[in-house]
BALUM-201550 format. One record per atom (N, C-alpha, C): residue in three letters; x, y, z. Coordinates in steps of 0.05 Angstrom, whole numbers, plus 5000, padded with zeros to 4 digits. Example, Ala and Ser with C-alpha at 12.3 -4.5 7.8 and 13.67 -1.06 7.14 Angstrom:
% residues 2
ALA526448865156 ALA524649105156 ALA526449345156 SER525749555142 SER527349795143 SER525850015157 
% end
This chain:
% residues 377
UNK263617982490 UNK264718202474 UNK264918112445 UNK265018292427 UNK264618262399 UNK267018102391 UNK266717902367 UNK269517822366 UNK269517782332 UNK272217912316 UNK272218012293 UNK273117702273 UNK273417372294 UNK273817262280 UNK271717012279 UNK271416822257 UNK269916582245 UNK268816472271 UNK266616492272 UNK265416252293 UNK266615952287 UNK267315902319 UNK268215602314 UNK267615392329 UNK266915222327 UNK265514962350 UNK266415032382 UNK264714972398 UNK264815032429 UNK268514812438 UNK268314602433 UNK270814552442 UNK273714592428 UNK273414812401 UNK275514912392 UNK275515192412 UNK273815292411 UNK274315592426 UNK274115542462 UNK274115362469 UNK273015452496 UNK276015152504 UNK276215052492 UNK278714822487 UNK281514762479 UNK280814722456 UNK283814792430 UNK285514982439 UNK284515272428 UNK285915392434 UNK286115552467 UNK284915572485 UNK287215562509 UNK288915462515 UNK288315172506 UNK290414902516 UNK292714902491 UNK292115062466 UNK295115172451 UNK296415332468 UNK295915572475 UNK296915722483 UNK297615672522 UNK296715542532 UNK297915512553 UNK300215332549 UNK301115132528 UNK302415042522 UNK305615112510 UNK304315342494 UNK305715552487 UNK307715692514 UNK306015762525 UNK307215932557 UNK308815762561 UNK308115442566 UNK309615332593 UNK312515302568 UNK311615232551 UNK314915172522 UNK316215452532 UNK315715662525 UNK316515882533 UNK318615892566 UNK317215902581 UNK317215852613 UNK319915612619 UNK319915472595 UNK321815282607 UNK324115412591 UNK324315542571 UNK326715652558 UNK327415842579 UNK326316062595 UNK327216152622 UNK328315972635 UNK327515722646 UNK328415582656 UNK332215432658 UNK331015432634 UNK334515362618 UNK336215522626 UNK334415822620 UNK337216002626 UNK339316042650 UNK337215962667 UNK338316012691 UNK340415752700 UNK340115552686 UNK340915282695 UNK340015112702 UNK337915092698 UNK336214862713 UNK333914742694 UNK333214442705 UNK332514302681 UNK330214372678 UNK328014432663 UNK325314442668 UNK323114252659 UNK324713962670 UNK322313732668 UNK322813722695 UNK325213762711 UNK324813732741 UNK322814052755 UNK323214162736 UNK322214422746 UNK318914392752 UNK317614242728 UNK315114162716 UNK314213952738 UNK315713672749 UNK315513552758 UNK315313692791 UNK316713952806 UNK315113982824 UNK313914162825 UNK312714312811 UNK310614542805 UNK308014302798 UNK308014082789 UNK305513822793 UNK305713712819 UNK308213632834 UNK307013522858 UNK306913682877 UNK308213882876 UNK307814172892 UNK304914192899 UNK302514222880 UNK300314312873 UNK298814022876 UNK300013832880 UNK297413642877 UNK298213292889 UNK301013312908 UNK302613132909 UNK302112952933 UNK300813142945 UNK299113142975 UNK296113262973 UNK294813113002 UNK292213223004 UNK291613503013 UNK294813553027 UNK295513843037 UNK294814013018 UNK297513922998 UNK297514132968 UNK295614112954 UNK293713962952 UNK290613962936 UNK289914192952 UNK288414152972 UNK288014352996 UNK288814632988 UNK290914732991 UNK291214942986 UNK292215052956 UNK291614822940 UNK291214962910 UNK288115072906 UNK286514842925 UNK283714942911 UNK283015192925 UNK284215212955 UNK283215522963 UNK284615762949 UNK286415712932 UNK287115932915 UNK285015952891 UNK284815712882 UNK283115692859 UNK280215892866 UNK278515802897 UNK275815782891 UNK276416232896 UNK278816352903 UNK279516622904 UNK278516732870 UNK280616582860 UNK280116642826 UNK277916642822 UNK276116362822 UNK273116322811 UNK272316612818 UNK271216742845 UNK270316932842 UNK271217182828 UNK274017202829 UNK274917382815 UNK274617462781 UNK274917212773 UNK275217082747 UNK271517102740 UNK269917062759 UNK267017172742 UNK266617372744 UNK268017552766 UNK267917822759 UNK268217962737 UNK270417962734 UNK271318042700 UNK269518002688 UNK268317652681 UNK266917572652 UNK264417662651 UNK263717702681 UNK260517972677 UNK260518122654 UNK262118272661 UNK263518532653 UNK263918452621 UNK265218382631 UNK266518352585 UNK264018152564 UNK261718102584 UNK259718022575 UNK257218272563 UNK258018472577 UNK256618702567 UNK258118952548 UNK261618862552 UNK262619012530 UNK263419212548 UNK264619082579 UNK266419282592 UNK268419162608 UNK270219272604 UNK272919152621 UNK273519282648 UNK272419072672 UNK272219192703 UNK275519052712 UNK277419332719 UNK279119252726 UNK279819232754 UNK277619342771 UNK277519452786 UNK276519262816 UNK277219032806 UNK276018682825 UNK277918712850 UNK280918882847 UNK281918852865 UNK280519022885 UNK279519332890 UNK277519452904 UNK274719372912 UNK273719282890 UNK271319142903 UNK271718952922 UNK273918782919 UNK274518552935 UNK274618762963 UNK277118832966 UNK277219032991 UNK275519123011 UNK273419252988 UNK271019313001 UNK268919153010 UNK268919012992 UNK268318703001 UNK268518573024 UNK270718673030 UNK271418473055 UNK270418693083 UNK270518993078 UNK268419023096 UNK266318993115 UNK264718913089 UNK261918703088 UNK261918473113 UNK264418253105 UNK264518073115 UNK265518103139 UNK267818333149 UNK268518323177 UNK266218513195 UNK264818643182 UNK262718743214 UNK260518643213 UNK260318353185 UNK257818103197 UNK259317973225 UNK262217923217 UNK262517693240 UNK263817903262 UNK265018143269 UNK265418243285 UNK262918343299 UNK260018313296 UNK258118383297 UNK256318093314 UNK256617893303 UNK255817583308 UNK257017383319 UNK259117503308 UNK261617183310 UNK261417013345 UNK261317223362 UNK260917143394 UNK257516913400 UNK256217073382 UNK253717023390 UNK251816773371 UNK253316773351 UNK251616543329 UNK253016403327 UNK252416123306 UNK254415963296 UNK254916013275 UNK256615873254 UNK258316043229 UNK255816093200 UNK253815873215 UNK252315823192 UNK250216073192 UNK250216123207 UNK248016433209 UNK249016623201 UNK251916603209 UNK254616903203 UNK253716903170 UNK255516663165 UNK256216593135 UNK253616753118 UNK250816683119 UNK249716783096 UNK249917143091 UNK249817253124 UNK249617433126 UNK252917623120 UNK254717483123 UNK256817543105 UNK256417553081 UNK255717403068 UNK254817413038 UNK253517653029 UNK251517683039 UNK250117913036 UNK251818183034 UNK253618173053 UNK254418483069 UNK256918423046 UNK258718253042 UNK260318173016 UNK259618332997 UNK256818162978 UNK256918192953 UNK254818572952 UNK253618582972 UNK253118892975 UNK255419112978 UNK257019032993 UNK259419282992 UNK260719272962 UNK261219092956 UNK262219012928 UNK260619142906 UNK257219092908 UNK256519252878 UNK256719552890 UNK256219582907 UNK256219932915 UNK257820162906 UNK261019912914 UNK263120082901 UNK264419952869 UNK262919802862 UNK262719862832 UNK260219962818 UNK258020032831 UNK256120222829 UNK257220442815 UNK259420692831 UNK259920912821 UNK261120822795 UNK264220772788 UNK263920772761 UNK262520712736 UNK259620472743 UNK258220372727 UNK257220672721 UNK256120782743 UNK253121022738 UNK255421312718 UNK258821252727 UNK260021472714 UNK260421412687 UNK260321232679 UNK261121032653 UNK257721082648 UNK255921042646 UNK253121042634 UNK252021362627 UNK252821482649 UNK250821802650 UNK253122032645 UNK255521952643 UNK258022182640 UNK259322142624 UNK260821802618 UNK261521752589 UNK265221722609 UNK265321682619 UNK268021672641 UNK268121352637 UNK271021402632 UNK271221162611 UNK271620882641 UNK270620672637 UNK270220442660 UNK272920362671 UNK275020402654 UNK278020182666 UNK279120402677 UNK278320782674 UNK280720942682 UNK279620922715 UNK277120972717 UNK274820992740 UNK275720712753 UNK275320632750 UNK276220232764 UNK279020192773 UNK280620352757 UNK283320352767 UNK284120532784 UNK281920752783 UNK282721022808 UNK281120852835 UNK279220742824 UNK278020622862 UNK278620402877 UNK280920362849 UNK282720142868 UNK284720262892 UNK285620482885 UNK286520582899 UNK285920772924 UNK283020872921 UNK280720972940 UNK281020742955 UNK279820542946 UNK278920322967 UNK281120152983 UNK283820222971 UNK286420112983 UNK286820333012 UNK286720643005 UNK286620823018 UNK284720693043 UNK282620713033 UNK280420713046 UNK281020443073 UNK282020273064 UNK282819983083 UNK284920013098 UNK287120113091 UNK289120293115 UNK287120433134 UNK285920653124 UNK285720943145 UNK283120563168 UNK280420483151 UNK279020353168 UNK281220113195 UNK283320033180 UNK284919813197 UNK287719963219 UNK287120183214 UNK289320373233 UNK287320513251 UNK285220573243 UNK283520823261 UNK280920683268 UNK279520483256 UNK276920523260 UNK276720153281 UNK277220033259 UNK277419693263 UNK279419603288 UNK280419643277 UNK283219493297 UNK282519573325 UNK283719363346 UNK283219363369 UNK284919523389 UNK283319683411 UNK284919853425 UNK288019673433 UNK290519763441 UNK292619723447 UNK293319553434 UNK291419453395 UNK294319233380 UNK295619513362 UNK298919383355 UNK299419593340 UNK299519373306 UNK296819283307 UNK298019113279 UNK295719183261 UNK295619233227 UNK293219383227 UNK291219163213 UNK290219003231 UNK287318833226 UNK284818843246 UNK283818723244 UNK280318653268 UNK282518463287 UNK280418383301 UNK280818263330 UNK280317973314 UNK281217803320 UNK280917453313 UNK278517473321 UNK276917333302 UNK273717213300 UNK273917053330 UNK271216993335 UNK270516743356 UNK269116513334 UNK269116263341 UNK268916133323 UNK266516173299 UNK263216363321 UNK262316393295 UNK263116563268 UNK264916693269 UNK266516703248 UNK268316683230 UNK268116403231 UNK270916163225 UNK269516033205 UNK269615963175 UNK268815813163 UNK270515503168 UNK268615273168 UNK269115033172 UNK270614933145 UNK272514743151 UNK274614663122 UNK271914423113 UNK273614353082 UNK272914203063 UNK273913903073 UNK274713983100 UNK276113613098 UNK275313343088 UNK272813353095 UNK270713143093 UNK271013033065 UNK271313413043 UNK270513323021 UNK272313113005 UNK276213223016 UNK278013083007 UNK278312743007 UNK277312723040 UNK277012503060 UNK276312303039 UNK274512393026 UNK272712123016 UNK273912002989 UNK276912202983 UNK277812052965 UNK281211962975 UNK280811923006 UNK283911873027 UNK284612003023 UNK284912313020 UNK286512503031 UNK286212633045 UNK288512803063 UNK287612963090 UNK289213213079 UNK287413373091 UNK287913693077 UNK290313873099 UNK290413743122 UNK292213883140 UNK291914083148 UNK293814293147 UNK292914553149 UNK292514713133 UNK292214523114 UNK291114853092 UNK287914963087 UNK287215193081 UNK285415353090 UNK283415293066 UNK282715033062 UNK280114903031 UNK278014913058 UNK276515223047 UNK273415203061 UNK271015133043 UNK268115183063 UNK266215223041 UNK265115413032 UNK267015623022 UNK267015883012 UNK267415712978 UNK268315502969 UNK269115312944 UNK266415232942 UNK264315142956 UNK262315072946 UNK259915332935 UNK260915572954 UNK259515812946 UNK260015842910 UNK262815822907 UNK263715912883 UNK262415782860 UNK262715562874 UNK261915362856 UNK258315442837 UNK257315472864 UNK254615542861 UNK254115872855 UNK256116062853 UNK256216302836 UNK256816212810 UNK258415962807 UNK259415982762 UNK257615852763 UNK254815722772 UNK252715612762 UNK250315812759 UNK250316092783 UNK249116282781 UNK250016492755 UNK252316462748 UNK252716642732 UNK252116532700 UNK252716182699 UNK251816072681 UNK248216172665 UNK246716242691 UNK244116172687 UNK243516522678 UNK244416652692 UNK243716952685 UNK245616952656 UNK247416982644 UNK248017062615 UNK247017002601 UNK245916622598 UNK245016522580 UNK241716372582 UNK241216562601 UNK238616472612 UNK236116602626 UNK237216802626 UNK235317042627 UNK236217312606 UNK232917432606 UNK232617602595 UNK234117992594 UNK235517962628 UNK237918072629 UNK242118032620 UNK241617722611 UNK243617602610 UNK243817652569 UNK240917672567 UNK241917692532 UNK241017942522 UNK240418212540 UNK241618392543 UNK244018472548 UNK245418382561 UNK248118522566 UNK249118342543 UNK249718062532 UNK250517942507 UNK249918232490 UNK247518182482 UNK246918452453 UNK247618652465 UNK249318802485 UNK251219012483 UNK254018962482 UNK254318742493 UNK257418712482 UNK257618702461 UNK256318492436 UNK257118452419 UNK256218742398 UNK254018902406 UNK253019122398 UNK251619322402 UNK253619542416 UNK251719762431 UNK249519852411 UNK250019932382 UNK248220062361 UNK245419812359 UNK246419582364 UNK243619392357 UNK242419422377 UNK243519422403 UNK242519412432 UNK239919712438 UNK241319922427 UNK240020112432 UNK237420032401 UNK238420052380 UNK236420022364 UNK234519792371 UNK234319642388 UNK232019462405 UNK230519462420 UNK232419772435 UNK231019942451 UNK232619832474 UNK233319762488 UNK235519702504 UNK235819952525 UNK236519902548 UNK238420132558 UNK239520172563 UNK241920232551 UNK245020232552 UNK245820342582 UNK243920552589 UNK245120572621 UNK245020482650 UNK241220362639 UNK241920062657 UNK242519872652 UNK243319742631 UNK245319492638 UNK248219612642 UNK249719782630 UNK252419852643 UNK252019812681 UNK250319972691 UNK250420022720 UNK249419752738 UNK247419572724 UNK247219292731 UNK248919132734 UNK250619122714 UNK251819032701 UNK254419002721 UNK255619292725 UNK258119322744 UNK257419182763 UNK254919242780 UNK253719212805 UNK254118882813 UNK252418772789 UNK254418382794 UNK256118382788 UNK258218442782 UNK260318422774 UNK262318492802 UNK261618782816 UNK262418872834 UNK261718642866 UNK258518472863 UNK258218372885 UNK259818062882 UNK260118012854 UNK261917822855 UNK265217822865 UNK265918072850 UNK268518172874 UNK269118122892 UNK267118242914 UNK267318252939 UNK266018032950 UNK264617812941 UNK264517552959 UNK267517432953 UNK269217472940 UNK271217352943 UNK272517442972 UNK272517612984 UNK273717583013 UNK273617393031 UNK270617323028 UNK270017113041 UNK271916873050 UNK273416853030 UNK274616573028 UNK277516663045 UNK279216903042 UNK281516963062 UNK280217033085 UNK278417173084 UNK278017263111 UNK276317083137 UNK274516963125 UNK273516823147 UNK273916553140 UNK275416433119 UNK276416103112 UNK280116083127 UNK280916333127 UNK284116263123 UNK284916453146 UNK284316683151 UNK285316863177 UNK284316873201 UNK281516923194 UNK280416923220 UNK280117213227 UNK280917343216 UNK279817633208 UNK281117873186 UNK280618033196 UNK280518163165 UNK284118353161 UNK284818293148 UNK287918473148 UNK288618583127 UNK291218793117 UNK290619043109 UNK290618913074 UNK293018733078 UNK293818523045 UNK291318363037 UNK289618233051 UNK288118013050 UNK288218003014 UNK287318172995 UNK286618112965 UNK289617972953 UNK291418102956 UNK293417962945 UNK293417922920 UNK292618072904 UNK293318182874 UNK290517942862 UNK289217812872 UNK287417732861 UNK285317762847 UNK285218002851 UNK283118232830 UNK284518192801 UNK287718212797 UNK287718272767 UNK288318032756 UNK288817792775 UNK289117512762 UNK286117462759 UNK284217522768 UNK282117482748 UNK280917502734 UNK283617722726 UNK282017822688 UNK284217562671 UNK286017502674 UNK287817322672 UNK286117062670 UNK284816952679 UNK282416772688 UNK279916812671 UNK278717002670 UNK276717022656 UNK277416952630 UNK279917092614 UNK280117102581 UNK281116822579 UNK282316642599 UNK283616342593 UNK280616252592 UNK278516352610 UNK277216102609 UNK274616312593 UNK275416412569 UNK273216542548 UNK271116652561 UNK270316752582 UNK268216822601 UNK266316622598 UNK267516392604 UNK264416212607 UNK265716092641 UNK263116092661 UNK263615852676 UNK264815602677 UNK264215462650 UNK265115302649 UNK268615182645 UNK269015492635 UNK272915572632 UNK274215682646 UNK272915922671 UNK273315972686 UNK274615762710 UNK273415602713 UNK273015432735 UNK276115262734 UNK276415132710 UNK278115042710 UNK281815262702 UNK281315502691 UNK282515632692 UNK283615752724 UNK281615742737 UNK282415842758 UNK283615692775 UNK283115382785 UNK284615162776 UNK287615162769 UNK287915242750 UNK291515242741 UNK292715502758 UNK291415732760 UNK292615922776 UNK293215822803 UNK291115712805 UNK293015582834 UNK294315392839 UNK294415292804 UNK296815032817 UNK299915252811 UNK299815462799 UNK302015542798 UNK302215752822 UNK300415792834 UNK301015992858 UNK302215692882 UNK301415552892 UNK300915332906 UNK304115242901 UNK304215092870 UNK305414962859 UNK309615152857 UNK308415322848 UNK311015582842 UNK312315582871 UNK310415642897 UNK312215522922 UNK314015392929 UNK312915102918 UNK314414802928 UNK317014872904 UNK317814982880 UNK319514962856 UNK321415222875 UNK319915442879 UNK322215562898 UNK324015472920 UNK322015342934 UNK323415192963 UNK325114962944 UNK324414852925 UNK326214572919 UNK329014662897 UNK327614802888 UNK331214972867 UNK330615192872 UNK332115262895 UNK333515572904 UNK334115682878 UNK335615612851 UNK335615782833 UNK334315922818 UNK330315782822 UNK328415972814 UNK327216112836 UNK327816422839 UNK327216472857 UNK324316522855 UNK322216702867 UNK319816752879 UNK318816962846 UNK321617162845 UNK321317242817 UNK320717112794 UNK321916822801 UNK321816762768 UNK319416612760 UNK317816522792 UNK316116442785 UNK313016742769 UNK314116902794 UNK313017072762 UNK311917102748 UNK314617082733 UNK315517102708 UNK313316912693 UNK313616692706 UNK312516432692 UNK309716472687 UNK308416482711 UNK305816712712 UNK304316912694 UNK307117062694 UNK306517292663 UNK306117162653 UNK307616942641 UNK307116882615 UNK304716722601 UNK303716662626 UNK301416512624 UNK299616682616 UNK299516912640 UNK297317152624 UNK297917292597 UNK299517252593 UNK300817352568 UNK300017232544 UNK300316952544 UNK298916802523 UNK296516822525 UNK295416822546 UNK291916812550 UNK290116972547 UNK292217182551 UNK290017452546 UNK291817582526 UNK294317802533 UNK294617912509 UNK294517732483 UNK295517522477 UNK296317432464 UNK294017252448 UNK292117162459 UNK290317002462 UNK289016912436 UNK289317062422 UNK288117112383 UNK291017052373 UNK292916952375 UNK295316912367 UNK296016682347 UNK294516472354 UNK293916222345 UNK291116232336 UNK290316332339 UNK286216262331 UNK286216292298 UNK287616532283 UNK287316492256 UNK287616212236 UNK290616182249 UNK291115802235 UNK290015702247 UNK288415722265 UNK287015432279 UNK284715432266 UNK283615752260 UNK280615682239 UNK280915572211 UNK283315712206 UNK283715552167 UNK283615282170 UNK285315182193 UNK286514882181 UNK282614672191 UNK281314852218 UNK278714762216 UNK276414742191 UNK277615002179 UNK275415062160 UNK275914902140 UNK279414872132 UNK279214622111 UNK278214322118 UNK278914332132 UNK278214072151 UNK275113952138 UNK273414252146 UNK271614252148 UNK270314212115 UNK271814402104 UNK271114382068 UNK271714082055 UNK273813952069 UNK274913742053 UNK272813472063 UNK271113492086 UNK270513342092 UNK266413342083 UNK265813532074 UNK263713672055 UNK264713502031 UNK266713592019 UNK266613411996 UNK267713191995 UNK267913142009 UNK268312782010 UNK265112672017 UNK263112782032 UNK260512702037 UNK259212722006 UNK260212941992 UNK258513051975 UNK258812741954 UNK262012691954 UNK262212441932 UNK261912191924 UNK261412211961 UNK259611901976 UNK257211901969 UNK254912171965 UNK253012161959 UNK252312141927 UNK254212281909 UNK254212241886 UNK253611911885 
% end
């Protein structure tokens, strides 16, 4: 997306300032802390071992994390062409679709590794489909993308009730999900991966839905800045009027555009539904759609910020647990709170610090020009 201030070196913008402003939050976050009574270096101290204290809590920070990753490139599709898809929590949903009538379909009959790709498929297809429509209403009608994205969140919320009460769910349960997978539709854990540096993951649900991810922010790396559709959608973010004056077409890349954006959505199910449940249930997204616009703007829409942005979301989803269970006086609310504020600095806020961070660079930068200039005299 276009941005109205000074270009500035890759590890001031993609660096500096997140790591001001997350800093910012947590200063912030601990003055909450105070208020309530409680210290917040003890607070700090188990929101870190909460999240990382055990091979357990690694474990289940990174399966929150590798949720974000997909969520979190969803978004940065999107705001790479100069549209804000808010709408990751429905795609996800629908998404997950995809993934429960690959393995309600296989799960008896294959092993996970046959399921798995073919999940993927049926994933990231339900996912652009139903971000298909608002792309094509946003391109050919002019229906603006976040009002449309925010109404099919709620279609597709609709839509997951009426399928988990009437269509899915199994004769005589009264609970509204699928029937438990058979193992071929069980993704196998990461243990191995922890293993090799002595830790054991226990029961927490780190699959290899984290190495998928992994290999989507490398896929998404290669399409923005590496193909000839990727610096199309760039020259419309930064400029619909240049884009079209290049000849461009503004209505297929909007509708492309959603479409990955949308199949990236919906492979995020993958990871609750066939890494952590075992089948598909009515909550599975769990607000993860809009923490990954939260995610995207921390980590500037690059892969490379993403990744570790998404990363910190789960040390505070993970982490905010163990601080509830250990001081009853922050409750589940306040972690929150804490939360907000993170997105708060990150996104609303996010240009907040960037002006003094460019002057005191730019002097930086001028004073150190003429100091070369006097060396060379």
């Amino acid at each position: 997306m276009s941005n109205p201030y000074a270009k500035l070196p890759g590890w001031v913008e993609y660096g500096l300032i997140p790591l001001v402003n997350l800093a910012v939050a947590f200063l912030v976050a601990g003055l909450v802390v105070l208020l309530v009574g409680e210290n917040p270096l003890e607070a700090a101290y188990h929101l870190i071992n909460g999240a990382f204290g055990r091979g357990e809590y690694i474990g289940f920070t990174l399966y929150y994390a590798t949720t974000f990753i997909f969520t979190g490139l969803a978004v940065a599709v999107a705001f790479h062409a100069g549209l804000f898809n808010i709408g990751g929590e429905g795609q996800a949903y629908v998404g997950g679709i995809g993934v429960a009538l690959a393995c309600l379909w296989l799960d008896q009959t294959m092993p996970w590794f046959v399921v798995f790709p073919l999940a993927i498929i049926g994933s990231a297809f339900f996912g652009a489909a139903w971000a298909f429509l608002p792309g094509w209403l946003q391109a050919k009608r002019g229906s603006h993308i976040v009002i449309t994205t925010i109404m099919f969140n709620f279609i597709a919320s609709s839509l997951m009730v009426y399928l988990l009460t009437r269509v899915l769910k199994p004769l005589g349960s009264m609970s509204p999900q699928t029937r438990t997978f058979a193992e071929g539709g069980q993704l196998p854990k990461l243990d191995w991966l922890l293993s090799i540096f002595g830790l054991d993951i226990g029961t927490a649900p780190f699959n290899v839905s984290f190495l998928l991810a992994l290999v989507a922010a490398f896929g998404v790396w290669l399409l923005i800045w590496r193909t000839k559709l990727g610096y199309e959608m760039r020259t419309m973010g930064h400029s619909p009027s240049a884009a079209r004056y290049a000849g461009m077409s503004e209505s297929r890349i909007t509708v492309i555009t959603m479409m990955i954006s949308g199949a990236l959505a919906g492979m995020m199910a993958l990871n609750p539904i066939m890494g952590e449940q075992g089948r598909m249930q009515l909550d599975f997204v769990q607000g993860a759609g809009f923490v990954g616009i939260a995610v995207a703007l921390m980590g500037r829409s690059h892969p490379a910020g993403i990744i570790p942005a998404a990363v910190l979301f789960g040390v505070l989803y993970q982490g905010g647990a163990e601080i509830s269970f250990e001081m009853p006086s922050i409750s589940r609310d306040m972690i929150v709170i804490i939360q907000g504020l993170v997105i708060l600095f990150a996104g609303a806020l996010e240009n907040m610090f960037r002006p003094a961070i460019a002057r005191l660079f730019a002097t930086s930068s001028r004073r150190a020009a003429v100091v070369a200039q006097t060396k060379g005299a």
